[in-house]
DOMAR-210595 format. One record per residue: y, x, z of N, C-alpha, C, O in turn; residue in three letters; chain; residue number from 0. Coordinates in nm, 4 decimals. Atoms other than C-alpha are relative to their C-alpha. Example, Ala and Ser with C-alpha at 12.3 -4.5 7.8 and 13.67 -1.06 7.14 Angstrom:
2
{nY:-0.1190; nX:0.0890; nZ:0.0000; caY:-0.4500; caX:1.2300; caZ:0.7800; cY:0.1200; cX:0.0900; cZ:0.0000; oY:0.1181; oX:0.1936; oZ:0.0665; type:ALA; mol:A; seq:0}
{nY:-0.1190; nX:-0.0820; nZ:-0.0060; caY:-0.1060; caX:1.3670; caZ:0.7140; cY:0.1090; cX:-0.0770; cZ:0.0730; oY:0.2198; oX:-0.0261; oZ:0.0899; type:SER; mol:A; seq:1}
//
This chain:
73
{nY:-0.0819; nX:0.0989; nZ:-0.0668; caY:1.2325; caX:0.8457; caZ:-0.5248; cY:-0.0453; cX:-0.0087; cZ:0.1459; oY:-0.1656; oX:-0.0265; oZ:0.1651; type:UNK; mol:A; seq:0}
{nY:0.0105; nX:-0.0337; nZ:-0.1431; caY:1.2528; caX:0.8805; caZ:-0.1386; cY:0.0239; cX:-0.1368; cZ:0.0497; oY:0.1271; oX:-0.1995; oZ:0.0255; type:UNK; mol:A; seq:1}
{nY:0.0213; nX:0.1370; nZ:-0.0628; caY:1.1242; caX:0.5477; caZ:0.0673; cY:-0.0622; cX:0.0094; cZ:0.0784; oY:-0.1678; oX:0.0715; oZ:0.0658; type:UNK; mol:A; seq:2}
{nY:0.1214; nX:-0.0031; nZ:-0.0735; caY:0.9932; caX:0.4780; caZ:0.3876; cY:-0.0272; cX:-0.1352; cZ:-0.0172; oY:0.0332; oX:-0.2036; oZ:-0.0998; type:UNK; mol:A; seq:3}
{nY:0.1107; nX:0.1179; nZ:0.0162; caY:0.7582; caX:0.1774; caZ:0.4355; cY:-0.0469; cX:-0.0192; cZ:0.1249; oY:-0.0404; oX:0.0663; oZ:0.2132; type:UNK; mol:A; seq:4}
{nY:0.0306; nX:0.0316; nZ:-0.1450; caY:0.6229; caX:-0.0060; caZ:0.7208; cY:-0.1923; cX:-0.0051; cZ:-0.0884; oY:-0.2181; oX:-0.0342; oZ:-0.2052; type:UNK; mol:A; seq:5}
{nY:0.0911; nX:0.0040; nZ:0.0749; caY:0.2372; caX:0.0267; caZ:0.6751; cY:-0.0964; cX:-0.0754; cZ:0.1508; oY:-0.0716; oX:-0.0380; oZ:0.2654; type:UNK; mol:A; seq:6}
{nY:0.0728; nX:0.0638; nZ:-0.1031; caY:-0.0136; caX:-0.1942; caZ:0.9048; cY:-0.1453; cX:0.0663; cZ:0.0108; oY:-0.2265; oX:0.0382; oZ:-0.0774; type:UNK; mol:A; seq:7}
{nY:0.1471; nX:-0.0518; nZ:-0.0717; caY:-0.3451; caX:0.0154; caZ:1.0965; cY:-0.0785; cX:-0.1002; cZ:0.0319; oY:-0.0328; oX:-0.2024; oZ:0.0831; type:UNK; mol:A; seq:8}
{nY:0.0907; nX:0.1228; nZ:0.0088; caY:-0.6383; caX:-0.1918; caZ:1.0943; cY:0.0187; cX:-0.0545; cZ:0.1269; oY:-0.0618; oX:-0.1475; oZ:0.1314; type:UNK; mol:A; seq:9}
{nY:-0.0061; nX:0.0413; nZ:-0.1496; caY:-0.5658; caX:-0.2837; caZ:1.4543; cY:0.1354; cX:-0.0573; cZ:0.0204; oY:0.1878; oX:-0.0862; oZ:0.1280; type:UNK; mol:A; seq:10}
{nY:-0.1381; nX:0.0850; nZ:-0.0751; caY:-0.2333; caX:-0.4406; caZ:1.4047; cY:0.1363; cX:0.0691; cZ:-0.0116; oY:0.2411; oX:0.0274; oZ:-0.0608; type:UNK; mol:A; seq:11}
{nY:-0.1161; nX:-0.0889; nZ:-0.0304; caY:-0.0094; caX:-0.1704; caZ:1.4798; cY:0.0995; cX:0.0568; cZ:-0.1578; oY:0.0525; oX:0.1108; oZ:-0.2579; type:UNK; mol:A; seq:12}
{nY:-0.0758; nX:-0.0347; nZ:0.1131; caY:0.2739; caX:-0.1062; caZ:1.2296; cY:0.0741; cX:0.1186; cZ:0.0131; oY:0.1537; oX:0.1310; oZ:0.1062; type:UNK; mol:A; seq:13}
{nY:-0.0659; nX:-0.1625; nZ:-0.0567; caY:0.3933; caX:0.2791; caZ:1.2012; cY:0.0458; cX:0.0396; cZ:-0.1531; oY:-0.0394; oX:0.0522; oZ:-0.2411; type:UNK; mol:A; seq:14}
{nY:-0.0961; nX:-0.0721; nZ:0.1129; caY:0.6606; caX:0.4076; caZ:0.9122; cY:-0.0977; cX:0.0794; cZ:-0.0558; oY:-0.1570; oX:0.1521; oZ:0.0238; type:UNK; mol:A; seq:15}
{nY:0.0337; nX:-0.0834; nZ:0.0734; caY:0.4994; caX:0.5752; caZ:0.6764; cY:0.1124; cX:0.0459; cZ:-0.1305; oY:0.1912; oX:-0.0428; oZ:-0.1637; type:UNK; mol:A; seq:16}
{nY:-0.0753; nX:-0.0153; nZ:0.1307; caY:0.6953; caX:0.7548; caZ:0.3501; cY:-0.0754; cX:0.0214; cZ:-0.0480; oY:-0.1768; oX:0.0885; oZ:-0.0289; type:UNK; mol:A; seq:17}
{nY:0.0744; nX:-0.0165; nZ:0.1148; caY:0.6151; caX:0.6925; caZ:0.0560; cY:0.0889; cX:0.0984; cZ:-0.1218; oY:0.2103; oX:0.1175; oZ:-0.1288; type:UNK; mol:A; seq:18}
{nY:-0.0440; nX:-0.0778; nZ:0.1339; caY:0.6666; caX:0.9068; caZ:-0.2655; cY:-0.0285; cX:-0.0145; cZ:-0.1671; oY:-0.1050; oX:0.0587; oZ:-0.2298; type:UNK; mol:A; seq:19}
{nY:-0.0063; nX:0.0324; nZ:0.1031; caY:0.7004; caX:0.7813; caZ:-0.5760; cY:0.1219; cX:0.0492; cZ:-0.0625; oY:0.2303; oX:0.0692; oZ:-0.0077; type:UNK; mol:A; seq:20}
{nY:-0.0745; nX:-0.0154; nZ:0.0725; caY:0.8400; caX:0.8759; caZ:-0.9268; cY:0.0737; cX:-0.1112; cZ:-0.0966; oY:-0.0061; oX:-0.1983; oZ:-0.1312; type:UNK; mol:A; seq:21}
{nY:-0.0576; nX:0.0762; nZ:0.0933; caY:1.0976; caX:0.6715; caZ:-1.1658; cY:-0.1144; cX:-0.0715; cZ:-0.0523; oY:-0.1169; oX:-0.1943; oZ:-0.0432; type:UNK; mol:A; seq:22}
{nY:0.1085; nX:0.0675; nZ:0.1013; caY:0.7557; caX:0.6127; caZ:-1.3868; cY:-0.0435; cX:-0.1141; cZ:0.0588; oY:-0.0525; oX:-0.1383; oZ:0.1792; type:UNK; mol:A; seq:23}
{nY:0.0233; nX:0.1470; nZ:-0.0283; caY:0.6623; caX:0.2825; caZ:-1.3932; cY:-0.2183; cX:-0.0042; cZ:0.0481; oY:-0.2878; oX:0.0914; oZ:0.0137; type:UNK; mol:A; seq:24}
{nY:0.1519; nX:-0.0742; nZ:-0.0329; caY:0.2574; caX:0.2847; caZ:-1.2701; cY:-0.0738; cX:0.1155; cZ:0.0143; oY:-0.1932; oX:0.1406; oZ:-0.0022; type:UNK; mol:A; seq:25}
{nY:0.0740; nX:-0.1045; nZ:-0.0525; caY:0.2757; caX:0.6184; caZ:-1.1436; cY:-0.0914; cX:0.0560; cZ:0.1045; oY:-0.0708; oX:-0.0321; oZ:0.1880; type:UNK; mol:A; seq:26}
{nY:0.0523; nX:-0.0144; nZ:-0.1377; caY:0.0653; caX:0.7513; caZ:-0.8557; cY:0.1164; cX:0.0622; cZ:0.0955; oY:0.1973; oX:0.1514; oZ:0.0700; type:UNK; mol:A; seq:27}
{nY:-0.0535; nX:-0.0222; nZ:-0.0947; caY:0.2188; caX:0.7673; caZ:-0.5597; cY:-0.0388; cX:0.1128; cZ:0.1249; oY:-0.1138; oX:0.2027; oZ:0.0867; type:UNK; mol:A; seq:28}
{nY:0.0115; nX:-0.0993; nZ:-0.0941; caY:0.2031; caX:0.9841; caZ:-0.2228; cY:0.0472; cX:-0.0669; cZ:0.1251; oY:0.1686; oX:-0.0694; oZ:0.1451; type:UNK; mol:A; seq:29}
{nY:0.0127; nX:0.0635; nZ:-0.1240; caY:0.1533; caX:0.7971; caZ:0.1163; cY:0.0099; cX:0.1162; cZ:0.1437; oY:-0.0970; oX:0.1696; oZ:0.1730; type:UNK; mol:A; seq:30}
{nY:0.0029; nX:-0.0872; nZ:-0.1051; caY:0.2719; caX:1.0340; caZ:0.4424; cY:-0.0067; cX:-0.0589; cZ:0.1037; oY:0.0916; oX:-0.1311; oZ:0.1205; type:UNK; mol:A; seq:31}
{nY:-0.0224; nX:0.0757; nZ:-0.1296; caY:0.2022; caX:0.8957; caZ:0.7701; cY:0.0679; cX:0.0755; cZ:0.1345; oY:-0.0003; oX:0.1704; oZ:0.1731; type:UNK; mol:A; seq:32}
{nY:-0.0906; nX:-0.0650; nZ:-0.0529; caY:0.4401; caX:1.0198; caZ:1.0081; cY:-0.0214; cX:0.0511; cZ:0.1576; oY:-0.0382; oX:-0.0383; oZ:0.2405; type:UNK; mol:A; seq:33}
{nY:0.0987; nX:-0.0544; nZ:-0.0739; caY:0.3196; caX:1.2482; caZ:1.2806; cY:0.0692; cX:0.0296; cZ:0.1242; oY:0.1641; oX:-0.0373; oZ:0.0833; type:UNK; mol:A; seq:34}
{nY:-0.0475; nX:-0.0282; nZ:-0.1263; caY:0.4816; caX:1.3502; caZ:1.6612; cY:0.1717; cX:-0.0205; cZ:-0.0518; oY:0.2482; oX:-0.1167; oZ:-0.0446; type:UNK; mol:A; seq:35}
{nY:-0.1052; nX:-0.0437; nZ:0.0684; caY:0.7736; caX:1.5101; caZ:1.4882; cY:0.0761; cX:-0.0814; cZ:-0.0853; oY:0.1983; oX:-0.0840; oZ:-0.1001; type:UNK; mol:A; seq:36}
{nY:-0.0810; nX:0.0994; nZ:0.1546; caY:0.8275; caX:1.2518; caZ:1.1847; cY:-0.0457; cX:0.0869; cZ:-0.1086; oY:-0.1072; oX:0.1859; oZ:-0.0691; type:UNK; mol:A; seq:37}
{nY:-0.0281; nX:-0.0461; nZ:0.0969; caY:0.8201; caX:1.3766; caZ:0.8881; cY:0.1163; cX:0.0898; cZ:-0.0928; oY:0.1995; oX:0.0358; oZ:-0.1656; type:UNK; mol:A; seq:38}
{nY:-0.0907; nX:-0.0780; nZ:0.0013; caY:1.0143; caX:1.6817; caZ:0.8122; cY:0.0677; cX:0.0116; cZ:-0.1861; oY:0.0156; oX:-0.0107; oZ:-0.2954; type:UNK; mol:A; seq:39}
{nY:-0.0077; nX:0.0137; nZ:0.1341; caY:1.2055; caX:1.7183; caZ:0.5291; cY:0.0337; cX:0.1006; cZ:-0.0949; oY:0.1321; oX:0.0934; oZ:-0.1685; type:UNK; mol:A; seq:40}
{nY:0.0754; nX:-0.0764; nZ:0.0436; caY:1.0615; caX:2.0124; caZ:0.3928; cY:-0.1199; cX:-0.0949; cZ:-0.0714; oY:-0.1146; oX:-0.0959; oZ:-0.1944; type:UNK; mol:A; seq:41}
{nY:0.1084; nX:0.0385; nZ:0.0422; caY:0.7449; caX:1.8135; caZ:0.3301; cY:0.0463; cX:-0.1803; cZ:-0.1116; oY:-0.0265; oX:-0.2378; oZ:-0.1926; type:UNK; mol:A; seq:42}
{nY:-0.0084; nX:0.1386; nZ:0.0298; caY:0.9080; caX:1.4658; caZ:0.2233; cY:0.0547; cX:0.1272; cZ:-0.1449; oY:0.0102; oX:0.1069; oZ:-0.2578; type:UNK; mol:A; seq:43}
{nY:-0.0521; nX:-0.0154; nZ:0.1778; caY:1.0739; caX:1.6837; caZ:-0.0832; cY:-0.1377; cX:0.0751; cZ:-0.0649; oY:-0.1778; oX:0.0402; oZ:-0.1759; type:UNK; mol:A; seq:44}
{nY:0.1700; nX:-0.0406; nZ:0.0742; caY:0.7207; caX:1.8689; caZ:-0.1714; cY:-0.0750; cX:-0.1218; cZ:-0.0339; oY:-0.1234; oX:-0.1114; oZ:-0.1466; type:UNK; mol:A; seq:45}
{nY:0.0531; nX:0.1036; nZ:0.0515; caY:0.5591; caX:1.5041; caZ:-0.1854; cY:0.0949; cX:-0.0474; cZ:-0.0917; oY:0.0502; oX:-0.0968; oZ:-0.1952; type:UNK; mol:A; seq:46}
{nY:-0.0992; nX:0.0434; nZ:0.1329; caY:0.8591; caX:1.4172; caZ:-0.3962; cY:-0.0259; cX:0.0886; cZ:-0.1385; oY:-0.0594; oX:0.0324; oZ:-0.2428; type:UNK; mol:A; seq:47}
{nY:0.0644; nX:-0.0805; nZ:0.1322; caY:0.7837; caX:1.7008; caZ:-0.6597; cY:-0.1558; cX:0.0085; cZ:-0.0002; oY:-0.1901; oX:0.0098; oZ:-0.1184; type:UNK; mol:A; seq:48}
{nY:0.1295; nX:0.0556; nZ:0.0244; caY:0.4245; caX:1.6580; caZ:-0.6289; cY:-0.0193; cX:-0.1863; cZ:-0.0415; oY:-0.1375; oX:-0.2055; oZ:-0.0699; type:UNK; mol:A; seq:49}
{nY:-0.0274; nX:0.1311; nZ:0.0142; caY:0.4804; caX:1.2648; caZ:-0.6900; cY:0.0576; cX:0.0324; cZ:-0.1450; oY:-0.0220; oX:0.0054; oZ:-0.2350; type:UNK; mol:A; seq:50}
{nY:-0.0276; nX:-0.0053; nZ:0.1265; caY:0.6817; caX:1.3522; caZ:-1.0000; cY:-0.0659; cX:0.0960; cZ:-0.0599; oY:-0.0514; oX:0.0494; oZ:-0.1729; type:UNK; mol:A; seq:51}
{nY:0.0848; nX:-0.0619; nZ:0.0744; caY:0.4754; caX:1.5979; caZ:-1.1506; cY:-0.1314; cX:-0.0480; cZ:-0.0199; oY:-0.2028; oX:-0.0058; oZ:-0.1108; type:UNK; mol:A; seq:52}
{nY:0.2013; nX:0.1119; nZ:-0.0193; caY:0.1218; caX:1.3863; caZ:-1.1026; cY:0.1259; cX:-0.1202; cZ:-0.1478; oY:0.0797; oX:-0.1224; oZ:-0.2618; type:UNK; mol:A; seq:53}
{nY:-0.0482; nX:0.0495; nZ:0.0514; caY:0.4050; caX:1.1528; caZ:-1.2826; cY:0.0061; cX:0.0494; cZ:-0.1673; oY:-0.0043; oX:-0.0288; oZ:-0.2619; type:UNK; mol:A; seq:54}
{nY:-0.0482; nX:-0.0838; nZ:0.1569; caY:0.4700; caX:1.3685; caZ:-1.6127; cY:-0.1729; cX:0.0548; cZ:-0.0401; oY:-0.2056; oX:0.0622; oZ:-0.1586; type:UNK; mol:A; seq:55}
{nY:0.1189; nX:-0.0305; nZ:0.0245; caY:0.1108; caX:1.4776; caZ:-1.6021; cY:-0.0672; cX:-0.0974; cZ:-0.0563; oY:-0.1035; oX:-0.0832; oZ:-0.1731; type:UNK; mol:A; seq:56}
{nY:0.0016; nX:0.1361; nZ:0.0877; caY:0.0098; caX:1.1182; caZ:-1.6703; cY:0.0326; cX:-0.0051; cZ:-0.1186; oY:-0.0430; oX:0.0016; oZ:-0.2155; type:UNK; mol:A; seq:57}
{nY:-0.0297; nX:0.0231; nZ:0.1282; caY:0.2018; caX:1.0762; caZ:-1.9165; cY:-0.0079; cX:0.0939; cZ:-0.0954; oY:-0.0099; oX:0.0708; oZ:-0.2163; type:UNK; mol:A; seq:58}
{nY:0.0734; nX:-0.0807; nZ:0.1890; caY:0.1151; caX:1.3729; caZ:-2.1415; cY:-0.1012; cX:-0.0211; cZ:0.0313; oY:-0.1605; oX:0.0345; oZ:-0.0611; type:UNK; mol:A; seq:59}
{nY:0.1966; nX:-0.0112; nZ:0.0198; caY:-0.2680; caX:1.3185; caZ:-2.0602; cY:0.0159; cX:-0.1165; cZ:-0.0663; oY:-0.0719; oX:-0.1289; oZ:-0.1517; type:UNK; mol:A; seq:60}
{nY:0.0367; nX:0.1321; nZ:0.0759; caY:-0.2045; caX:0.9691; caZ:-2.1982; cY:0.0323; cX:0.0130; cZ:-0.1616; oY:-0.0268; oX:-0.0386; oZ:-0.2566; type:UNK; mol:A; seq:61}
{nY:-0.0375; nX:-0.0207; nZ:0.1872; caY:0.0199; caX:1.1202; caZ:-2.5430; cY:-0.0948; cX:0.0497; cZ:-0.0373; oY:-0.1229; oX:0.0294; oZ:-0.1554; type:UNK; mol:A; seq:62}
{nY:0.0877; nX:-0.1361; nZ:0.0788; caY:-0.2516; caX:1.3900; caZ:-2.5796; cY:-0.0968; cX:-0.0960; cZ:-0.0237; oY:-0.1283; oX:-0.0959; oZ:-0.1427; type:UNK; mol:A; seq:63}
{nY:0.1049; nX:0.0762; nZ:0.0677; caY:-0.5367; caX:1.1036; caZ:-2.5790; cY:0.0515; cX:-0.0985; cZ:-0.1155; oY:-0.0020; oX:-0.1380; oZ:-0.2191; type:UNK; mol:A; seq:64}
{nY:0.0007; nX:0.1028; nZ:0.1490; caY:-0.3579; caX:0.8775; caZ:-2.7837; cY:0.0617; cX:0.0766; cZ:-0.1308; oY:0.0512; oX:0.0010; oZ:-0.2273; type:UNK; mol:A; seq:65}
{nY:-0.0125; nX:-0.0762; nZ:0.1168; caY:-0.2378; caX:1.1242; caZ:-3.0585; cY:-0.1169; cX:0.0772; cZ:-0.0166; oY:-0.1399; oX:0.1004; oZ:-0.1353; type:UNK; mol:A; seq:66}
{nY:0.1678; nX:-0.0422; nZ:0.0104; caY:-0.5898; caX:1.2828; caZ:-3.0198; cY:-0.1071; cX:-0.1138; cZ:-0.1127; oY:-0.1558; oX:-0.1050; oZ:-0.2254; type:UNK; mol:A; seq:67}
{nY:0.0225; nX:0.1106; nZ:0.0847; caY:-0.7170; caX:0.9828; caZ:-3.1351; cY:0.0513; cX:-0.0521; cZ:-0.0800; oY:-0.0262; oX:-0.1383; oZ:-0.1212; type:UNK; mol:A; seq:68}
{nY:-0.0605; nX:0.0256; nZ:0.0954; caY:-0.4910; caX:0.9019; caZ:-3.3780; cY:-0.0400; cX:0.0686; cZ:-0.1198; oY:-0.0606; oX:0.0250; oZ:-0.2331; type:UNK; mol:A; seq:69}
{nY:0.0405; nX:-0.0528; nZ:0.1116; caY:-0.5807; caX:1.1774; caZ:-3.5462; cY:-0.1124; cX:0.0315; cZ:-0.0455; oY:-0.1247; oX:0.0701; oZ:-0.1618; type:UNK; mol:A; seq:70}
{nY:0.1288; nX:0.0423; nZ:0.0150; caY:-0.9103; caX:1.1573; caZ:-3.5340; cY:-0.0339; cX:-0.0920; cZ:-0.0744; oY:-0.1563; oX:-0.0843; oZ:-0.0854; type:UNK; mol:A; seq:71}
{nY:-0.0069; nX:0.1535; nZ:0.0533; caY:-0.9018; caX:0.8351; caZ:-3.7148; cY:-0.0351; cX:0.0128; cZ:-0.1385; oY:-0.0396; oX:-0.0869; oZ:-0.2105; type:UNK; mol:A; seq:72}
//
C-alpha cells in the first residue's frame, strides 16, 4: 500500500517521507526518506514488494511455529 507521511527530524524540520506497508495488519513496514530527486518510482514499487513479502514471511514463520508446536504437543 503506497503512502507518503510527514515525518519530524529531531530538529523540528518536517520532510515527506514514504512509507511502505502491506494489507497485513502488524506488518513491518519500510520508511524511505526522500532524497534531491524524491523518490523514484522504481524504488517506491521495490519497497512495496519488499514490504509485502517481509509481510507473507511473517505470517508463515508464525503458522510454521504454531503448527510446530501443535504438534509437538
Amino acid at each position: 500500500m503506497e503512502k507518503w507521511v510527514k515525518a519530524t527530524a529531531r530538529y523540528g524540520h518536517n520532510l515527506p517521507v514514504y512509507l511502505a506497508t502491506s494489507a497485513a495488519p502488524s506488518a513491518p513496514a519500510i520508511v524511505m526518506p526522500q532524497e534531491i530527486f524524491g523518490v523514484i518510482r522504481e524504488l517506491r514499487d521495490l519497497a512495496d514488494l519488499i514490504a509485502a513479502e517481509l509481510a507473507q514471511r511473517r505470517t508463515l514463520d508464525f503458522l510454521r511455529q504454531t503448527l510446530v508446536g501443535r504438534a509437538a504437543k
